[in-house]
mmJSON file of the N, C-alpha and C atoms, coordinates in Angstrom:
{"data_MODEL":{"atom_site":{
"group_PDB":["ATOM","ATOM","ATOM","ATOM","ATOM","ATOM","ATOM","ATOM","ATOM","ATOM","ATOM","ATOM","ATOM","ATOM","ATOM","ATOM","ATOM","ATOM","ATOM","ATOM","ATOM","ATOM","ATOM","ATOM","ATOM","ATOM","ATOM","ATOM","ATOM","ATOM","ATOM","ATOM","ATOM","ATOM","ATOM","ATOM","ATOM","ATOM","ATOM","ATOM","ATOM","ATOM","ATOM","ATOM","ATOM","ATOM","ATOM","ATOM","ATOM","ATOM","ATOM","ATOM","ATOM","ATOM","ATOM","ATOM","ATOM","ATOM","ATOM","ATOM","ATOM","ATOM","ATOM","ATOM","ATOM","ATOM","ATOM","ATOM","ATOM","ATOM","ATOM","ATOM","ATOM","ATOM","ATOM","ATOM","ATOM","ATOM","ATOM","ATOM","ATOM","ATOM","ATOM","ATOM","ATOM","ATOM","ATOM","ATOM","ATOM","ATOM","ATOM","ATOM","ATOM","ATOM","ATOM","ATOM","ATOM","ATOM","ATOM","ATOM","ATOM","ATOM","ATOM","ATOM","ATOM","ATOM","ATOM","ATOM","ATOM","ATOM","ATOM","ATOM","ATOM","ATOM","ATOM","ATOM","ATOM","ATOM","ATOM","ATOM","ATOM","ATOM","ATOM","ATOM","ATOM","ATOM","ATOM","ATOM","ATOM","ATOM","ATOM","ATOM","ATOM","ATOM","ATOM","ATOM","ATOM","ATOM","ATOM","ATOM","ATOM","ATOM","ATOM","ATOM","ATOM","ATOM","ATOM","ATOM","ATOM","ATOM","ATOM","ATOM","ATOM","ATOM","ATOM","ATOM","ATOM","ATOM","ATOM","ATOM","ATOM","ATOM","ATOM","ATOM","ATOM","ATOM","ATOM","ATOM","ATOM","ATOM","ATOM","ATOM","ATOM","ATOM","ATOM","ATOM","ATOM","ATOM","ATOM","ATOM","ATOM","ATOM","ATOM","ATOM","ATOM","ATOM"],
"id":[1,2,3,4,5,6,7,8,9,10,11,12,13,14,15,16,17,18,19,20,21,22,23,24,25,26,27,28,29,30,31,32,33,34,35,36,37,38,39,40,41,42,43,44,45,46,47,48,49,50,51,52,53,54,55,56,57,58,59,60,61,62,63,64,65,66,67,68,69,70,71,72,73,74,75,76,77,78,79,80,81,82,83,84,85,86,87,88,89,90,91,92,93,94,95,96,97,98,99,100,101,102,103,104,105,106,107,108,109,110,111,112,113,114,115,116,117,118,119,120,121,122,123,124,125,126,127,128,129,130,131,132,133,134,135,136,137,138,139,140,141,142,143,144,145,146,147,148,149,150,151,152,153,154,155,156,157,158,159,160,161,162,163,164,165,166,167,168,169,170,171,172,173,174,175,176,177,178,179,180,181,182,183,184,185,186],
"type_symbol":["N","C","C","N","C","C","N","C","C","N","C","C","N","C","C","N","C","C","N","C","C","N","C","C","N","C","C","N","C","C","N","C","C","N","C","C","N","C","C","N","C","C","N","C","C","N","C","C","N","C","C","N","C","C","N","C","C","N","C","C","N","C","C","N","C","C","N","C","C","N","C","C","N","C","C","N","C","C","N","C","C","N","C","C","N","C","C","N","C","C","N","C","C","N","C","C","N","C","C","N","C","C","N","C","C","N","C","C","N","C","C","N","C","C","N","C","C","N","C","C","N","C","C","N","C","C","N","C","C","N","C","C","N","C","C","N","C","C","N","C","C","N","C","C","N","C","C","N","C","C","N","C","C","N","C","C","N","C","C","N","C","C","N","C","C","N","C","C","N","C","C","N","C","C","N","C","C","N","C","C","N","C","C","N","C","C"],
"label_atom_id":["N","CA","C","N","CA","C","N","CA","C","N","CA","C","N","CA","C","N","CA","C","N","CA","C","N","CA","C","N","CA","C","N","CA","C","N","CA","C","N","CA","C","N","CA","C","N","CA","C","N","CA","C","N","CA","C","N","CA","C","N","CA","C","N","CA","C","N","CA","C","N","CA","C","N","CA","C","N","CA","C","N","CA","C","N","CA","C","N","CA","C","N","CA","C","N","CA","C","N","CA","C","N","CA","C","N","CA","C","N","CA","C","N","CA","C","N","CA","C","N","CA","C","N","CA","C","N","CA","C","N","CA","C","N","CA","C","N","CA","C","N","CA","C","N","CA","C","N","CA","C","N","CA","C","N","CA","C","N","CA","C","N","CA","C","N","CA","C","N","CA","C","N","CA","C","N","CA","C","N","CA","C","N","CA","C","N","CA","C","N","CA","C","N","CA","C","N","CA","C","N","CA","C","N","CA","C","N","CA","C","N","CA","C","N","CA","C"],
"label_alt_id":[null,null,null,null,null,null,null,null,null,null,null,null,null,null,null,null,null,null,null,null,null,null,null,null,null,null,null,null,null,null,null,null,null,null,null,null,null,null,null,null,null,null,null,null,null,null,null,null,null,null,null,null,null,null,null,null,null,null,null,null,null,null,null,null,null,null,null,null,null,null,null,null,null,null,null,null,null,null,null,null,null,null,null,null,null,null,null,null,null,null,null,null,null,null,null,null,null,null,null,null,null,null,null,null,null,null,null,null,null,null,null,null,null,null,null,null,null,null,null,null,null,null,null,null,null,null,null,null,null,null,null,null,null,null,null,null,null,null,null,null,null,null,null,null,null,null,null,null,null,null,null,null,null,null,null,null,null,null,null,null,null,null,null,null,null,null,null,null,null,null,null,null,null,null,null,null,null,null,null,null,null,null,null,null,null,null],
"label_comp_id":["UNK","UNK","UNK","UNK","UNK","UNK","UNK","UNK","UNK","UNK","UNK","UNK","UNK","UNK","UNK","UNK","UNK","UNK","UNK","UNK","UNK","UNK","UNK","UNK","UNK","UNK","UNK","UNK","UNK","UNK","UNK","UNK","UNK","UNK","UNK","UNK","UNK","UNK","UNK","UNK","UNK","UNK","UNK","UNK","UNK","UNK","UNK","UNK","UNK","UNK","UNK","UNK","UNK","UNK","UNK","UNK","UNK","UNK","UNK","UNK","UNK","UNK","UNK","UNK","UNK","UNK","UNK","UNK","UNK","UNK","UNK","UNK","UNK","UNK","UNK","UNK","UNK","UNK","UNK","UNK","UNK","UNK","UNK","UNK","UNK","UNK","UNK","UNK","UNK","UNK","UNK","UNK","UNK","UNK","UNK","UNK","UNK","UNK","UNK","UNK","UNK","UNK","UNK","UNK","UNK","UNK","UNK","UNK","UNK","UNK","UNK","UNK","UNK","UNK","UNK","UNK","UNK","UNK","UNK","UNK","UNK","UNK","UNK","UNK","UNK","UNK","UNK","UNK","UNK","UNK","UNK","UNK","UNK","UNK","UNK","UNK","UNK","UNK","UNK","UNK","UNK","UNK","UNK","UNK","UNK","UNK","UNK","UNK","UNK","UNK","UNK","UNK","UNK","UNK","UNK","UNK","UNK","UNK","UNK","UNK","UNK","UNK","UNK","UNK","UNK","UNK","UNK","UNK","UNK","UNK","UNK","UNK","UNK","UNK","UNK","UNK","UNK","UNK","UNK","UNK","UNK","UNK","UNK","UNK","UNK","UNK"],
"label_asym_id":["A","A","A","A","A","A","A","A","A","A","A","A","A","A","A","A","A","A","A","A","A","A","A","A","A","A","A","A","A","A","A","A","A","A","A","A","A","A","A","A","A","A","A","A","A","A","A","A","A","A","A","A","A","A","A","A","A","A","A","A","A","A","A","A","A","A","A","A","A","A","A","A","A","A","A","A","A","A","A","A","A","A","A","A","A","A","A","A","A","A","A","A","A","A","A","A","A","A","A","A","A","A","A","A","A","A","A","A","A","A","A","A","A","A","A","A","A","A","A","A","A","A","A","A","A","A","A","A","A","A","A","A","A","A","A","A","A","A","A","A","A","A","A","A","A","A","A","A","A","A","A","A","A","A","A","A","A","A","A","A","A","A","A","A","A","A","A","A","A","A","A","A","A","A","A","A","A","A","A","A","A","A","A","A","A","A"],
"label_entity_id":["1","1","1","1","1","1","1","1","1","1","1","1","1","1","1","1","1","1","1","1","1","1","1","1","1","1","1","1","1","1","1","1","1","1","1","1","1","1","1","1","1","1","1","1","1","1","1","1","1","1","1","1","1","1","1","1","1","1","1","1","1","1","1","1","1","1","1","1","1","1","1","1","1","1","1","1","1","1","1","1","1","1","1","1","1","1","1","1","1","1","1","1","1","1","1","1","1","1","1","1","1","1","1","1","1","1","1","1","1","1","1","1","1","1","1","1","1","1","1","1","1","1","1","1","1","1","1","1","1","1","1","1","1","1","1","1","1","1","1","1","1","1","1","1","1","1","1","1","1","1","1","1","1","1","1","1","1","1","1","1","1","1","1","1","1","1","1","1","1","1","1","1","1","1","1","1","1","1","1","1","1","1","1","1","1","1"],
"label_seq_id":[1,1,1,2,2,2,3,3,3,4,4,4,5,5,5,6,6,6,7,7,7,8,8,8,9,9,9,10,10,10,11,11,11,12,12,12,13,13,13,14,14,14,15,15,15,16,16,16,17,17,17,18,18,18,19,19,19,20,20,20,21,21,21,22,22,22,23,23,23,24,24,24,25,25,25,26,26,26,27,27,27,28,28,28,29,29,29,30,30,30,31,31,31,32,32,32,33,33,33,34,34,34,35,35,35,36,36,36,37,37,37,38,38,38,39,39,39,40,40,40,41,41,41,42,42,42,43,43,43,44,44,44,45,45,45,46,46,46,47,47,47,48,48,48,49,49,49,50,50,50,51,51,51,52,52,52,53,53,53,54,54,54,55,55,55,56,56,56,57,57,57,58,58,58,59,59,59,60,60,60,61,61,61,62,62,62],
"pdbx_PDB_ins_code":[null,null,null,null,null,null,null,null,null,null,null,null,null,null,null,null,null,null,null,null,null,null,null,null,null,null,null,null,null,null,null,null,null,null,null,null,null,null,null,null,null,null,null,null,null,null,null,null,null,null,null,null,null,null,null,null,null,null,null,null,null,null,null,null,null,null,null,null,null,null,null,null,null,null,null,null,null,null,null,null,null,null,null,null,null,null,null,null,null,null,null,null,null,null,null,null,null,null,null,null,null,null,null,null,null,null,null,null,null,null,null,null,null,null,null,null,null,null,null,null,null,null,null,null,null,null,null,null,null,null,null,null,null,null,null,null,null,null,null,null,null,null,null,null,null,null,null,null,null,null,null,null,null,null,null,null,null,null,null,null,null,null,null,null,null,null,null,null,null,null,null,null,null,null,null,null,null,null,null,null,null,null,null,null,null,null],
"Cartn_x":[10.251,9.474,9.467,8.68,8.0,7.383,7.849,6.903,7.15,5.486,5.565,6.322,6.744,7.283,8.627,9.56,10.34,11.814,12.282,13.621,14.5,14.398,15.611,15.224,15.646,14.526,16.628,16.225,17.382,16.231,16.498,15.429,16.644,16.652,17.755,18.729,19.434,21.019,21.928,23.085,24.393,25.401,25.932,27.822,28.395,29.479,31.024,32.158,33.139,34.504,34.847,35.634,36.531,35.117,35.097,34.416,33.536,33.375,32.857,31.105,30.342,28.696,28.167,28.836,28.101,26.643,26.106,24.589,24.175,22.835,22.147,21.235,20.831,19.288,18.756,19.107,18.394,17.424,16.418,15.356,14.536,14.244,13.484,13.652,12.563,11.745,11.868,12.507,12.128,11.426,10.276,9.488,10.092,9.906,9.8,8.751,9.775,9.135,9.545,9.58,9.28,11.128,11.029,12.01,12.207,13.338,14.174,14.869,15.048,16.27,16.995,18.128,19.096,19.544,19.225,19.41,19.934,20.875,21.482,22.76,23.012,24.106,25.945,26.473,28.072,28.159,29.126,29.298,28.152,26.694,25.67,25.453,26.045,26.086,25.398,25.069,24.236,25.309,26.633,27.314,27.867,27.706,27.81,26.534,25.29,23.769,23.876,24.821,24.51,25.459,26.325,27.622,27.072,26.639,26.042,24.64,24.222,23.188,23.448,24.224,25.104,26.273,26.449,27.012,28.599,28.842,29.804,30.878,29.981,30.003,29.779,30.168,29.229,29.084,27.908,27.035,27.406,27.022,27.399,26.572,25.168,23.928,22.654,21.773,20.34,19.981],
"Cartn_y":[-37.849,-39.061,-39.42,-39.762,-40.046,-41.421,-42.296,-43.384,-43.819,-43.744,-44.243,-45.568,-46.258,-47.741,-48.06,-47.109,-47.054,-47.992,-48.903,-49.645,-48.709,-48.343,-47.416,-46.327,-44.784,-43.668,-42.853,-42.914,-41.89,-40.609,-39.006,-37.845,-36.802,-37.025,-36.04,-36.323,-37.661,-37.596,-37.305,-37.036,-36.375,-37.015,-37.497,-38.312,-37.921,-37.363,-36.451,-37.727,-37.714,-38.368,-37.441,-36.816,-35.535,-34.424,-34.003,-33.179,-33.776,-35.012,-36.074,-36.538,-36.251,-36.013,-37.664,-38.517,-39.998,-39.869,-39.396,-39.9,-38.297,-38.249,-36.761,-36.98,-36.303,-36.271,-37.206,-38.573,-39.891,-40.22,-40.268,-40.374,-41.381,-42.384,-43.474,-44.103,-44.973,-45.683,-47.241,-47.493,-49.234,-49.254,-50.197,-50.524,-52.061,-52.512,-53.835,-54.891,-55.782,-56.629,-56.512,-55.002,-55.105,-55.53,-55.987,-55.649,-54.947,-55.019,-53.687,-54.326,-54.274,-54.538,-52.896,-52.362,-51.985,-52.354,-51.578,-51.79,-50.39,-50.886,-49.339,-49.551,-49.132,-49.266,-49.239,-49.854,-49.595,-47.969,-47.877,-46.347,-45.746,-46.07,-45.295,-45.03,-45.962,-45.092,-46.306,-47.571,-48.947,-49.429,-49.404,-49.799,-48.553,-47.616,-46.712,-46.216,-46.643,-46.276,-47.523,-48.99,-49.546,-49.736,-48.986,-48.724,-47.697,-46.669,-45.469,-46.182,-46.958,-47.802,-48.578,-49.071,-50.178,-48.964,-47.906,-46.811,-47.059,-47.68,-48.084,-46.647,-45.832,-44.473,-43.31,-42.159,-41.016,-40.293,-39.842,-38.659,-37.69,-36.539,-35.477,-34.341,-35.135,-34.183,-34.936,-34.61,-35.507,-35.98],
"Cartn_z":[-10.648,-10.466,-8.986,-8.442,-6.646,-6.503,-6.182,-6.265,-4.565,-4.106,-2.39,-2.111,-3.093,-2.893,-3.13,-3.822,-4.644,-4.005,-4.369,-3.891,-4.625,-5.441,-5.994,-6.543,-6.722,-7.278,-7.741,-9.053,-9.541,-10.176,-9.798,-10.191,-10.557,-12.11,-12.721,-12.417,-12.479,-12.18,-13.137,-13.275,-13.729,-13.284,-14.127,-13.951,-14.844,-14.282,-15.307,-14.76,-16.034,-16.029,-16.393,-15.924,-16.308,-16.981,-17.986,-18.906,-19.37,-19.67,-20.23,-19.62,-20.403,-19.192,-19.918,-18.754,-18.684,-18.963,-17.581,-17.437,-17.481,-18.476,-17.798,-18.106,-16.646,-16.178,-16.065,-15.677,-15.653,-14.778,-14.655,-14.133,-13.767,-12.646,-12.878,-11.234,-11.38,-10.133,-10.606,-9.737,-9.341,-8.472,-8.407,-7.533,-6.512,-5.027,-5.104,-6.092,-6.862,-6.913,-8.917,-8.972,-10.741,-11.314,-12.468,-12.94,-13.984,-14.353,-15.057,-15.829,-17.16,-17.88,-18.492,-18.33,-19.476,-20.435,-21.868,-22.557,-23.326,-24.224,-24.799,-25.796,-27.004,-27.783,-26.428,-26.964,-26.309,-26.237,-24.886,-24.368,-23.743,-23.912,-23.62,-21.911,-21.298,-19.725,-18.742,-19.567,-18.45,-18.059,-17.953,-16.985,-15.745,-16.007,-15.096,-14.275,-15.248,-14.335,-13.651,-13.748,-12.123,-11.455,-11.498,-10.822,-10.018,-10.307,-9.309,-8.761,-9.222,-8.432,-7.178,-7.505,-6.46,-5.41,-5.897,-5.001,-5.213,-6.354,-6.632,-7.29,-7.874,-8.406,-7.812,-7.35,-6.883,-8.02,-7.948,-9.109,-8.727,-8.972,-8.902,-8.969,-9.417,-9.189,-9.437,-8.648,-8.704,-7.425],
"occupancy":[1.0,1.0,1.0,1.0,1.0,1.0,1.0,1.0,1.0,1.0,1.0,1.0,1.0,1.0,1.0,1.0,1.0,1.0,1.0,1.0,1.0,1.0,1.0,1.0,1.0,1.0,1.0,1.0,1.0,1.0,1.0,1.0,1.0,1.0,1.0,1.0,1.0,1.0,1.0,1.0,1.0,1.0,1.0,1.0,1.0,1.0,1.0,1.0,1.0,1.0,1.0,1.0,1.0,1.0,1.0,1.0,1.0,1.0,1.0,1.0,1.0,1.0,1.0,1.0,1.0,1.0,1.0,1.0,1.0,1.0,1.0,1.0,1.0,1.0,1.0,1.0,1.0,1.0,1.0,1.0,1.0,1.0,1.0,1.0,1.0,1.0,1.0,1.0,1.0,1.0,1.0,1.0,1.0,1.0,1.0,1.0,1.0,1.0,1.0,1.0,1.0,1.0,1.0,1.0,1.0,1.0,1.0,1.0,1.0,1.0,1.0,1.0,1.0,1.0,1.0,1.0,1.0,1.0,1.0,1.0,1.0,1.0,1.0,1.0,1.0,1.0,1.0,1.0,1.0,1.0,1.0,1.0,1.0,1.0,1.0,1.0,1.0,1.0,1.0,1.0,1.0,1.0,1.0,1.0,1.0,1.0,1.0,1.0,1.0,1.0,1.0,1.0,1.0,1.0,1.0,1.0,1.0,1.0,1.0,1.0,1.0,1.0,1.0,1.0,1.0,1.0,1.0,1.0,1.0,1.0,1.0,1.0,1.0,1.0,1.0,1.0,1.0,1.0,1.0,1.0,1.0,1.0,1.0,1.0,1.0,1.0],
"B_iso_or_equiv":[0.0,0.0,0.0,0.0,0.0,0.0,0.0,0.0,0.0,0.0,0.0,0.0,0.0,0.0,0.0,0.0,0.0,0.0,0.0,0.0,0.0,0.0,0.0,0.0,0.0,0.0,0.0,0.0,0.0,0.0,0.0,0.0,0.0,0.0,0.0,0.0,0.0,0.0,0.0,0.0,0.0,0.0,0.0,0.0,0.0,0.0,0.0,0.0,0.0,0.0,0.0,0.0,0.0,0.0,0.0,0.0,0.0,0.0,0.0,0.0,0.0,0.0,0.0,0.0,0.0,0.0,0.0,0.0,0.0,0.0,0.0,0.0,0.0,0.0,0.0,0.0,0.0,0.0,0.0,0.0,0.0,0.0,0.0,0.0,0.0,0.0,0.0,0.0,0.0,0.0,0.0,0.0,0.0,0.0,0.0,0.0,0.0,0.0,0.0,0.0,0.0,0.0,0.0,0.0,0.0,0.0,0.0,0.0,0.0,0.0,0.0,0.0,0.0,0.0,0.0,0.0,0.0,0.0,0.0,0.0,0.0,0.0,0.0,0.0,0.0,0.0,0.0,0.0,0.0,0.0,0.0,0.0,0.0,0.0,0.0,0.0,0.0,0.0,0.0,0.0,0.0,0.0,0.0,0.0,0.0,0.0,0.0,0.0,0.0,0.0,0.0,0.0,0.0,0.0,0.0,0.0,0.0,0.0,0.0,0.0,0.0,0.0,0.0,0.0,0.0,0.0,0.0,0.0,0.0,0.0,0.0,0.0,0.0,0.0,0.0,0.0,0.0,0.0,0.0,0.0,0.0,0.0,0.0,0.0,0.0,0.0],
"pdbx_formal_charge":[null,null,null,null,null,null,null,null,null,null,null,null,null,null,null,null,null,null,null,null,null,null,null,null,null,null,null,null,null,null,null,null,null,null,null,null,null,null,null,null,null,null,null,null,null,null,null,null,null,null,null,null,null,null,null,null,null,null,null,null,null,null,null,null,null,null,null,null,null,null,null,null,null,null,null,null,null,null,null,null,null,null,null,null,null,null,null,null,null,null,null,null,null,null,null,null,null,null,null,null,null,null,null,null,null,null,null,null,null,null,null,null,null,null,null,null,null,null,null,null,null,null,null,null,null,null,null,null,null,null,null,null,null,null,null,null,null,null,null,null,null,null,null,null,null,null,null,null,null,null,null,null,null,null,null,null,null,null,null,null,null,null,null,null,null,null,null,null,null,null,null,null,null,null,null,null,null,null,null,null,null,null,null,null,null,null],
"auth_seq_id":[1,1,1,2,2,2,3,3,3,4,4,4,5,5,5,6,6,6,7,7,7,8,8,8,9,9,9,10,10,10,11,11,11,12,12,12,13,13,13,14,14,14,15,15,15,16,16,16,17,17,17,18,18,18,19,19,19,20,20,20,21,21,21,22,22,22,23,23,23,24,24,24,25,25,25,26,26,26,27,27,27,28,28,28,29,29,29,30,30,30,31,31,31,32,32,32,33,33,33,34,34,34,35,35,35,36,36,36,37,37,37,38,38,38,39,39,39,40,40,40,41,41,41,42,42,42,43,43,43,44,44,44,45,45,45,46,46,46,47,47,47,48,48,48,49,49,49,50,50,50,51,51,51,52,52,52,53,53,53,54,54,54,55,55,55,56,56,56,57,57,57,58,58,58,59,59,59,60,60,60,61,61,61,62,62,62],
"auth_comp_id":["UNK","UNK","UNK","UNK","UNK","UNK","UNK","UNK","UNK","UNK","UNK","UNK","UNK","UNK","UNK","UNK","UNK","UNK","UNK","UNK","UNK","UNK","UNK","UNK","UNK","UNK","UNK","UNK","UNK","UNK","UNK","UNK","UNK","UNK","UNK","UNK","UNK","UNK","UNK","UNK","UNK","UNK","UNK","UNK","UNK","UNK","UNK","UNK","UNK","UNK","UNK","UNK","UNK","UNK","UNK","UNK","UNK","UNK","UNK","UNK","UNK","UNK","UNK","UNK","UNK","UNK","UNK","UNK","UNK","UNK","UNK","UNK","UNK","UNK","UNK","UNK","UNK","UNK","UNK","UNK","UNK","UNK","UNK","UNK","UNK","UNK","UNK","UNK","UNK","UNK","UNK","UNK","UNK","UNK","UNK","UNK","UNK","UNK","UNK","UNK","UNK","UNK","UNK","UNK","UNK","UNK","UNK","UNK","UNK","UNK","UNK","UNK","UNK","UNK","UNK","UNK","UNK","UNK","UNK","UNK","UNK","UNK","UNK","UNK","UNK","UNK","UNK","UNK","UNK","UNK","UNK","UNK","UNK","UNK","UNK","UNK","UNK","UNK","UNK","UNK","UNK","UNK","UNK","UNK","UNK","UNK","UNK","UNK","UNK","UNK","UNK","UNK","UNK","UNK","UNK","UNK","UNK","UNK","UNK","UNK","UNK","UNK","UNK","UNK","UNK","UNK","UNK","UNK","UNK","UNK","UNK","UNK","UNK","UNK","UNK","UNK","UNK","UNK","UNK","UNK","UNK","UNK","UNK","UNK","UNK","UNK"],
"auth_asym_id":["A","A","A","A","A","A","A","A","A","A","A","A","A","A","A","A","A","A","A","A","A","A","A","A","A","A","A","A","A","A","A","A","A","A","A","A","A","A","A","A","A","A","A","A","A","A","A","A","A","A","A","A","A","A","A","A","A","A","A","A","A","A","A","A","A","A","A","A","A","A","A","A","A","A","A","A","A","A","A","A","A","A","A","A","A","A","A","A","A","A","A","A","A","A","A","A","A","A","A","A","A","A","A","A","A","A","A","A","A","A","A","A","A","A","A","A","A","A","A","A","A","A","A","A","A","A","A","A","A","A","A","A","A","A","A","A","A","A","A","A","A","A","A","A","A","A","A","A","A","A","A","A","A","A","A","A","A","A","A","A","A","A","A","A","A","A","A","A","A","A","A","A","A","A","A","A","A","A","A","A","A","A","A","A","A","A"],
"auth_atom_id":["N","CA","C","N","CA","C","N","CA","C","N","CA","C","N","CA","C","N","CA","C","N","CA","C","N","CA","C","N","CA","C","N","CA","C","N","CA","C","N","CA","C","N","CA","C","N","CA","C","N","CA","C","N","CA","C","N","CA","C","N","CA","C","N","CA","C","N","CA","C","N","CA","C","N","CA","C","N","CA","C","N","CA","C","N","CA","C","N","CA","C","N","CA","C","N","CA","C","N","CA","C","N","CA","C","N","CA","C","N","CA","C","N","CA","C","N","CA","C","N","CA","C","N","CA","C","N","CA","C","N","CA","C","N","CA","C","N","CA","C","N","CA","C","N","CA","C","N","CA","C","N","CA","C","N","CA","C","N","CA","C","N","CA","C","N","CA","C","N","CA","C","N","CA","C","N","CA","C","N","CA","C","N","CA","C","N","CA","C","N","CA","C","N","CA","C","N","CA","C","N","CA","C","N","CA","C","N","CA","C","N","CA","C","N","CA","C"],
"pdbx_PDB_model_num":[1,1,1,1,1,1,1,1,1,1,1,1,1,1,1,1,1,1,1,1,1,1,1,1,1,1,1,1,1,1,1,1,1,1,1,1,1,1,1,1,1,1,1,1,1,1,1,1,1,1,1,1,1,1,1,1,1,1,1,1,1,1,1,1,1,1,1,1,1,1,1,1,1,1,1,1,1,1,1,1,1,1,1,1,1,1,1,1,1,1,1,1,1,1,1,1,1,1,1,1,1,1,1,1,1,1,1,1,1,1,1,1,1,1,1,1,1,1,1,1,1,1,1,1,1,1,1,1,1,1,1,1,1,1,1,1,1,1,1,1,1,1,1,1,1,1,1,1,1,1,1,1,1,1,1,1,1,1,1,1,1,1,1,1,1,1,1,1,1,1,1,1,1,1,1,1,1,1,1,1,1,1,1,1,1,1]
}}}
């Protein structure tokens, strides 16, 4: 995903805890201005997709 405007651009990311595959392949564009909600059952990886957002996390591929 490519967006000329993008405040935030995750293209195939990947987060491991040990063996454990958090995020895969996550993909997506924030634009300025739009918003975004996460949403997702418990465990599913929205507190770690804005932890690696905020750089709070390093990925490990993407």
């Amino acid at each position: 995903m490519t967006a000329d405007h993008a405040l935030l651009e995750f293209d195939h990311v990947d987060k491991y805890f040990g063996e454990t595959h958090v995020l895969k392949e996550v993909s997506l564009d924030i634009e300025d201005g739009e918003v975004c909600v996460v949403v997702g059952p418990s465990g599913s990886g929205k507190s770690t997709l804005l932890r690696c957002a905020n750089r709070l996390e390093e990925i490990q591929a993407g």
